[in-house]
C-alpha positions in Angstrom: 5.6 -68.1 -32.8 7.5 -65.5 -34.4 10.6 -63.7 -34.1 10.9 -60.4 -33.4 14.2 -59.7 -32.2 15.6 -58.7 -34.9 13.5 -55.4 -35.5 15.4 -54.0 -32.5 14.6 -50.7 -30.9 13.8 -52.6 -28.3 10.8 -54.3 -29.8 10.0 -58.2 -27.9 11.8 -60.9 -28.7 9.1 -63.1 -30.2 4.9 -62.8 -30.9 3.2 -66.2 -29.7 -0.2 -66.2 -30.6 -2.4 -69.0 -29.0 -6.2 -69.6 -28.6 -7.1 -66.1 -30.7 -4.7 -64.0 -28.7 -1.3 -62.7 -29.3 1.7 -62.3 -26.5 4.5 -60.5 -26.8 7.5 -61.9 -24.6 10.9 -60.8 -23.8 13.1 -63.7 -22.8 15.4 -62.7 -20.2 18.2 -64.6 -18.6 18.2 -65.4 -14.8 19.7 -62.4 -13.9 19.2 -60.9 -17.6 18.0 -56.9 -17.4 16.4 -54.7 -20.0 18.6 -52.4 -21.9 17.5 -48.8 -22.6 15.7 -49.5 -25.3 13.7 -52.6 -24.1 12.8 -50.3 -20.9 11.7 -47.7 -23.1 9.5 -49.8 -25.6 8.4 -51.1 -22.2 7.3 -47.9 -21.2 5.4 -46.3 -24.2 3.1 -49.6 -24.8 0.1 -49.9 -23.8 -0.9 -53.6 -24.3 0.7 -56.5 -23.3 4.1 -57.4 -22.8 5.4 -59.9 -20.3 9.2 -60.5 -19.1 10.3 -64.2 -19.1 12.7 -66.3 -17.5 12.2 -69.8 -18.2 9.8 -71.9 -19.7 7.3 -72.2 -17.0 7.0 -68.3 -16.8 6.8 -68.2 -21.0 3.9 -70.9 -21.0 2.0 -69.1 -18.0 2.4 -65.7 -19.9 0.3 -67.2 -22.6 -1.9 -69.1 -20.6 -0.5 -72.7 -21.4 0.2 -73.2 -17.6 -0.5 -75.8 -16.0 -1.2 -78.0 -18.6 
């Protein structure tokens, strides 16, 4: 895992990689939404990105769900 959030511009919060592959996941509160930048970043890239609110949606974004 690393952290990302601190590049700002909207950039992920952290990069997991896991079995060969990286995921980049924005963690989100319950009712958390993306700011300006985050929708933009969003916008422009083309691979994958995935919005998370708890743990069970972070461990299916990178395929660690079920176990």
């Amino acid at each position: 895992v690393e952290h990302l959030h601190m590049i700002g511009r909207g950039c992920p919060d952290i990069l997991v990689g896991r079995g060969g592959y990286n995921y980049l996941l924005e963690i989100k509160s319950e009712k958390g939404a993306l700011t300006p930048a985050e929708a933009e970043w969003h916008g422009l890239w083309r691979g994958q990105v995935a919005i998370v609110r708890t743990i069970d949606e972070a461990l299916d974004a990178v395929g660690a769900y079920p176990f």
